[in-house]
N, C-alpha and C positions, 0 to 999 in steps of 0.2 A: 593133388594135381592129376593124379591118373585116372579119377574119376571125369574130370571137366575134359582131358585127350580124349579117355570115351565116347563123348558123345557128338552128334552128326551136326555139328552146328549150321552145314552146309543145306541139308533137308529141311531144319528147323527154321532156317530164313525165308524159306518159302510157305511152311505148313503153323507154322504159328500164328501168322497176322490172317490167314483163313479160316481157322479153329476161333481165332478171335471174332471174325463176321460173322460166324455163325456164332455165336454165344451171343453179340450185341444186336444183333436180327431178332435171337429167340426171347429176351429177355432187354428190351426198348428202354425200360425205365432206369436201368444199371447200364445204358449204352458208353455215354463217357468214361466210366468207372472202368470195364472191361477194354473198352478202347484206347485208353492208355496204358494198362498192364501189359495188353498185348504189344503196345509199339515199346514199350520197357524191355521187353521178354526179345523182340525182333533187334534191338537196336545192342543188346549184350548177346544174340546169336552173332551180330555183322560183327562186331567188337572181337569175337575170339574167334571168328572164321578169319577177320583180317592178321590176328596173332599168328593165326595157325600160316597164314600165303607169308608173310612177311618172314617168318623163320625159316620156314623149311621148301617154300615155290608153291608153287598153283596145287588146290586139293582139288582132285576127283571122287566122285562118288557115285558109284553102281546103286541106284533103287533097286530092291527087291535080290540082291545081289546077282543080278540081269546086267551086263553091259550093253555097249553095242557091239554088232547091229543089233541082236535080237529084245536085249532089253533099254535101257533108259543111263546115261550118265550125264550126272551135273560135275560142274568145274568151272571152278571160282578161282581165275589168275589175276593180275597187278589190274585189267583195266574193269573185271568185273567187282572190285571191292573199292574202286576210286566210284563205279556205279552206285553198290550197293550205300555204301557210305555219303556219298551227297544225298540219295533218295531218304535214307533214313536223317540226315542232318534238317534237310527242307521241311518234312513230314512232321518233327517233331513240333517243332517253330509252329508250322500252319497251324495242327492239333492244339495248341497251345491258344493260338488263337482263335479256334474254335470253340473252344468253350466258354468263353462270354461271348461270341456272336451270338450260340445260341442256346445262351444261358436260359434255366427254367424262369430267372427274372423276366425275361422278356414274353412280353403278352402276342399274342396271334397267332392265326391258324398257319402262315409259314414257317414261320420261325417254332414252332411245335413239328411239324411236319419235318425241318431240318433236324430236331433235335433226332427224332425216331430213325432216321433214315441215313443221315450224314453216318456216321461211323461203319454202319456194314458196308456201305459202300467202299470209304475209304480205305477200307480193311482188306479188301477182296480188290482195289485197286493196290494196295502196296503188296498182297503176294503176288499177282500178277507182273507187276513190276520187276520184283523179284528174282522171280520163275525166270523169266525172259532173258533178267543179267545172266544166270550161270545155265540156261541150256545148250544143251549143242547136238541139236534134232531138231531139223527146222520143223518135223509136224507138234511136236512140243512148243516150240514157238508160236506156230498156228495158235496154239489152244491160249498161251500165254496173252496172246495181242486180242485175243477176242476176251480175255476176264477183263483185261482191260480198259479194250474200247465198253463194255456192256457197265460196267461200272463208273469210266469216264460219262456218259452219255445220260446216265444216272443222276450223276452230280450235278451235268450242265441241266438239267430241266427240276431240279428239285423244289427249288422255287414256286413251281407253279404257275410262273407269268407267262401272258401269250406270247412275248419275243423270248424267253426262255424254252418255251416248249418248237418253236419255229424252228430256232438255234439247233433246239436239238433231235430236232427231224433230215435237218440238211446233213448234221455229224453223222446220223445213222445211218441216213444214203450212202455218205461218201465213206464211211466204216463200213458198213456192209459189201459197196463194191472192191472195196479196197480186200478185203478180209475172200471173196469170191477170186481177183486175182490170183492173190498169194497161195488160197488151195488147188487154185489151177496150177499154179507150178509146183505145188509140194506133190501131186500127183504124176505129175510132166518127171520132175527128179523122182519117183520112186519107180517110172516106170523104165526110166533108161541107165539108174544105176541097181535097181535091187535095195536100196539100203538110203535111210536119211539121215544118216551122221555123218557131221562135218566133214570126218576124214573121210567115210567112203564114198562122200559127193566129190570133195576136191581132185579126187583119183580122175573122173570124167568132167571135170571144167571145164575142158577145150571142146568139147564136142556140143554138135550144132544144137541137140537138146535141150542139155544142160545153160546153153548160152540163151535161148528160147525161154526156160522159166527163171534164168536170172532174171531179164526184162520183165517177164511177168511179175516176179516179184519186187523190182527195182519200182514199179509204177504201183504197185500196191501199197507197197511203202511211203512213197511219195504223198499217196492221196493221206496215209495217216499222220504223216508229217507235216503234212497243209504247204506242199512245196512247191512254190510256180510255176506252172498256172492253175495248181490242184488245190489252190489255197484258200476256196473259195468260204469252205465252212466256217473258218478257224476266227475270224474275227467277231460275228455276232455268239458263236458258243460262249466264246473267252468273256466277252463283256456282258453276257447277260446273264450267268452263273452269279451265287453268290461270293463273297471277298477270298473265304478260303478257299470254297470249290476253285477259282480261278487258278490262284496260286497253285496248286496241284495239277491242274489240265497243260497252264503254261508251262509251270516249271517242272515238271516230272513227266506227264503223258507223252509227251512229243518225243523227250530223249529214249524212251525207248525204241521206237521205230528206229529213229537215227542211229543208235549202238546196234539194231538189229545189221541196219544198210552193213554198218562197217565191219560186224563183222563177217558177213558175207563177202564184203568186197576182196579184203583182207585175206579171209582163211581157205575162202572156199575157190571164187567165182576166179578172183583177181581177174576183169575185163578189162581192155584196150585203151589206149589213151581218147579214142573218140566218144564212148558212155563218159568216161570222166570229165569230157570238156563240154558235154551234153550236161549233165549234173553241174557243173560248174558256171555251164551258162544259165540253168534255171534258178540258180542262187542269186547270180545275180541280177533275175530280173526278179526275185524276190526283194535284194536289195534296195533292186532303183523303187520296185511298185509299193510295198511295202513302206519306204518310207516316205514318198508323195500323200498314201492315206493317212499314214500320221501327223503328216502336218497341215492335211486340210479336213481331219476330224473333228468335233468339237465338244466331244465329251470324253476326259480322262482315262476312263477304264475301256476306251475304244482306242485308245493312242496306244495304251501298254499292249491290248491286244495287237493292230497293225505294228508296232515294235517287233514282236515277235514273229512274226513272219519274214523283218527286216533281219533279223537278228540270227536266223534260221537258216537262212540264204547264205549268209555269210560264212556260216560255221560247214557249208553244201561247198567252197569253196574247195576245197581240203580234197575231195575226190577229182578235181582237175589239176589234182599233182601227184595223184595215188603211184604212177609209173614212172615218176622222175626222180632224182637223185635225193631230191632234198625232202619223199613222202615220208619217211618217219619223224619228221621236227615238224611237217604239217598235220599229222596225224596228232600228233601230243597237243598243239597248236587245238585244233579242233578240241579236243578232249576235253580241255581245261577251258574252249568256251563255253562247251556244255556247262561245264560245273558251273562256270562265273555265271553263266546267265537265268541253272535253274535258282540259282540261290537269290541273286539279286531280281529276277521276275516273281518272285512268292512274294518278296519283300514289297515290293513296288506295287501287285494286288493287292495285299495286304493293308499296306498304306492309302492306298486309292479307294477302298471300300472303311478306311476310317474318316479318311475326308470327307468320302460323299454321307456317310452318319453323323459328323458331327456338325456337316454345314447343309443339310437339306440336298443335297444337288451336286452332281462334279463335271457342271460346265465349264469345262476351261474359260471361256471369256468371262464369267462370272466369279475364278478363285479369288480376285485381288477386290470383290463390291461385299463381302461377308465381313462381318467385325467380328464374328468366330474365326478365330485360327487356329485350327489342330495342330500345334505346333510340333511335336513329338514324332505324327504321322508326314508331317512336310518335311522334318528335316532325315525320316526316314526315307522318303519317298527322293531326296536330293542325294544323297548317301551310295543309294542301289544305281542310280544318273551315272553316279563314279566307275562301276564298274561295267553299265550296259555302254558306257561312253568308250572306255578302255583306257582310264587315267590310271598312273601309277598311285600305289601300288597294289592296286586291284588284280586279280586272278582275269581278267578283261584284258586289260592290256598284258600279262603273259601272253594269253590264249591270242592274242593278233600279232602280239613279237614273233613269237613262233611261228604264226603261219605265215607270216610276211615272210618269215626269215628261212624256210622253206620253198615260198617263191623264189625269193632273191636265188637260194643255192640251185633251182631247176634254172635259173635265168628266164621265167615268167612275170616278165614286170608286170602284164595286164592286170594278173591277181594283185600284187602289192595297190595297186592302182583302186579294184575296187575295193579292198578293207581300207583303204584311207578313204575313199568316196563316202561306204560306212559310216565310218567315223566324223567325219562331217556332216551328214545328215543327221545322226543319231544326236549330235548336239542341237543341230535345227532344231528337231521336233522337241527336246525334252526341254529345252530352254523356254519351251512355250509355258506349260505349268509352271515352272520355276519362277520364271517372273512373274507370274500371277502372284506364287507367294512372298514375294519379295515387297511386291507394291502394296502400298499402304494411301495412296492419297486419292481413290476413287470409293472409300467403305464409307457408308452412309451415319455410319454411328463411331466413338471412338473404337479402335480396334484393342480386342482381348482375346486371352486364351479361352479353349475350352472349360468346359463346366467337370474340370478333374481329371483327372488319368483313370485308363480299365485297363486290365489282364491284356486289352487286346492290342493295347501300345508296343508292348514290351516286344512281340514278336516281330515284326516287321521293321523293329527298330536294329534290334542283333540281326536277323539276318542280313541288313545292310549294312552293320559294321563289318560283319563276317567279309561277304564282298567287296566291299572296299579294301581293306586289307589282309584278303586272302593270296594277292600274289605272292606273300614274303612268303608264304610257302608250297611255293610252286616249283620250286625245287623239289623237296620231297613227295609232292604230290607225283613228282614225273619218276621219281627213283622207286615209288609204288608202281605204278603203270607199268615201269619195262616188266615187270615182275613177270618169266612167264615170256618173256618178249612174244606179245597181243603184236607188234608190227614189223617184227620180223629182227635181228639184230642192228646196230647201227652200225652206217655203211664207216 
């Protein structure tokens, strides 16, 4: 045992799935092979990094045996290992499913093109990932949201199709200026406090400076977050990526910006109740816009995208209660919709690019005219419904109890008002597919299953069970989270 205390599991979470891209980069043909050892190797670093917060509180760790200010410290507490641990739970699932999308069985120049290319990508997107959960140097940060976005942007055009490479010209725009922001303020904060770690920022909060590249970076983020009215990329990337690439863009890329936001808001910035009602109002014009496009879309894997923009807003609520009584049950509240929603948006890509494989097409007016019916991927794709909806007992509805119930304690009913609004529409739109597969008396031939189950059922299928009944333990998830109290003790 004194051997495994040894070592830095905390470094390892970051530098392992990157030693991984580069090994499946250098050597294409051994890509899947190496690209899950490596997520094996990442996913028993997160395992006994999380041993290690759980026993003893939040690790730190000096690189180079340099702290701050002058050198580099990572620090993994209760909310960076509920991060870690969803990323590597989704990741696993996708990967899993990526290896019969683009299995060597399959013939053509993209789907070759995916096999070569899919895994470094991946790879250099989950250290990235990573990186991000446990730094606390925002120029660290910088460098973490650019492996990111450059890896994100990777995925969404890998494909090769002209609305894929479109998609991923408008990402890189609004990446790049997002990414321009953010170093304008990490410059802005180096120049008026000397130093960029969290503690020696939060010393200078209050001053007019430091309030100047919070906004700069509160809008930089925003753009990476696809937050309204900055939303504008996030719908054609999401949908014109392949099934897995998807799952990973929605359900992974986005939460890191938004863990970044909070924990700025949080540690460092803590700004005024008017940025949070500013934030809290472009959530909810996330909410309302967002789910207007999903219900007059007409192709599946554009619904789940605009979903997510819906879905996004919602969870943006949370900072229009950051300075009232009830912010740390809205914070947890938030927290756990992150989780519910990156797990149940993998699942729902996931599903939505087995549909459109096994029936030709995922026009929504056309799910219920196919006499194929994927059944396995429908009743996956009805499954993850449960938790994007917030039915119990899905980790969905924790994440909306809690932040309701954080409103209620601030006595802001308007919030309670639009996560119920939410939640009404998010039944709207998603009841549209559903009933497509529900109906049977417009299919031209008698209606059957698919022609056998793949590899590629299995994932989208667990990760929707997972979602659906991941609130029973939402309890423990939130006895993780205080770990470290990420939002300050309860009042």
């Amino acid at each position: 045992m004194s051997e495994f205390a040894s070592i830095d599991w905390l470094a390892l979470t970051v530098f392992a799935p990157l030693l991984g891209a580069v090994a499946s980069f250098l050597a294409p043909r051994m890509a899947p092979q190496i690209g899950f050892a490596s997520l094996t190797v990442t996913a028993l670093c997160v395992v006994m990094l999380a041993a290690q917060v759980i026993a003893g509180g939040p690790v730190i760790v000096s690189l180079g045996g340099w702290g701050a200010p002058l050198g580099l410290d990572l620090r993994a507490d209760g909310l960076g290992i509920v991060m870690l641990g969803m990323t590597m739970l989704v990741g696993l699932f996708v990967s899993l499913g990526a290896l019969d999308s683009f299995s060597a069985a399959r013939e053509g120049e993209e789907n070759a093109r995916m096999r070569l290319y899919f895994w470094p990508l991946w790879l250099l997107l989950l250290s990235g990932l990573n990186g991000a959960y446990v730094s606390t140097d925002i120029f660290n940060l910088y460098v973490m949201i650019e492996v990111i976005a450059l890896a994100a942007i990777g995925l969404t055009v890998l494909t090769g199709r002209l609305e894929a490479m479109r998609a991923g010209l408008e990402y890189m725009f609004a990446s790049m200026l997002g990414a321009l922001l953010f170093l304008m303020a990490v410059g802005l904060a180096y120049l008026q406090a000397g130093r960029l770690d969290f503690a020696g920022l939060a010393a200078h909060a209050g001053e007019p400076a430091m309030m100047l590249a919070f906004a700069l970076m509160l809008v930089g983020l925003a753009l990476k977050t696809a937050l309204f009215p900055l939303h504008f990329w996030l719908p054609r990337a999401h949908a014109s990526a392949s099934a897995p690439a998807s799952a990973l863009l929605s359900g992974l890329v986005l939460k890191a910006s938004l863990y970044i936001l909070l924990r700025f808001w949080v540690e460092i910035f803590g700004p005024g109740s008017l940025i949070g009602l500013t934030v809290g109002l472009m959530g909810t014009g996330a909410v309302i816009w967002g789910s207007v496009q999903a219900l007059r879309t007409q192709r599946l894997k554009l619904l789940v995208a605009w979903s997510t923009v819906a879905q996004i807003g919602l969870i943006c609520v949370a900072f229009a209660l950051a300075d009232t009584i009830g912010a740390q049950t809205a914070w947890q509240g938030a927290v756990l919709l992150m989780v519910a929603h990156a797990v149940a948006k993998a699942a729902m890509f996931l599903a939505a690019g087995r549909i459109a494989q096994e029936t030709g097409h995922d026009r929504i007016a056309d799910l219920d005219r196919t006499h194929l019916r994927p059944t396995l991927a429908q009743f996956a794709f009805a499954l993850a419904a449960i938790s994007l909806i917030g039915l119990p007992p899905s980790a969905g509805f924790a994440g909306k109890w809690l932040l309701m119930e954080g409103a209620m304690r601030a006595g802001a009913w308007i919030w309670v008002v639009v996560a119920m609004a939410g939640t009404l529409f998010s039944v709207a739109y998603l009841s549209r597919p559903l009933i497509g597969f529900l109906r049977f008396d417009r299919a031209p031939d008698p209606v059957g299953e698919h022609h056998g189950w793949a590899i590629a059922d299995a994932p989208p299928l667990m990760l929707a069970f997972i979602a659906a009944i991941s609130g029973l333990a939402a309890v423990q998830i939130i006895g993780v989270l205080d770990i470290g109290a990420p939002f300050g003790p309860f009042p």
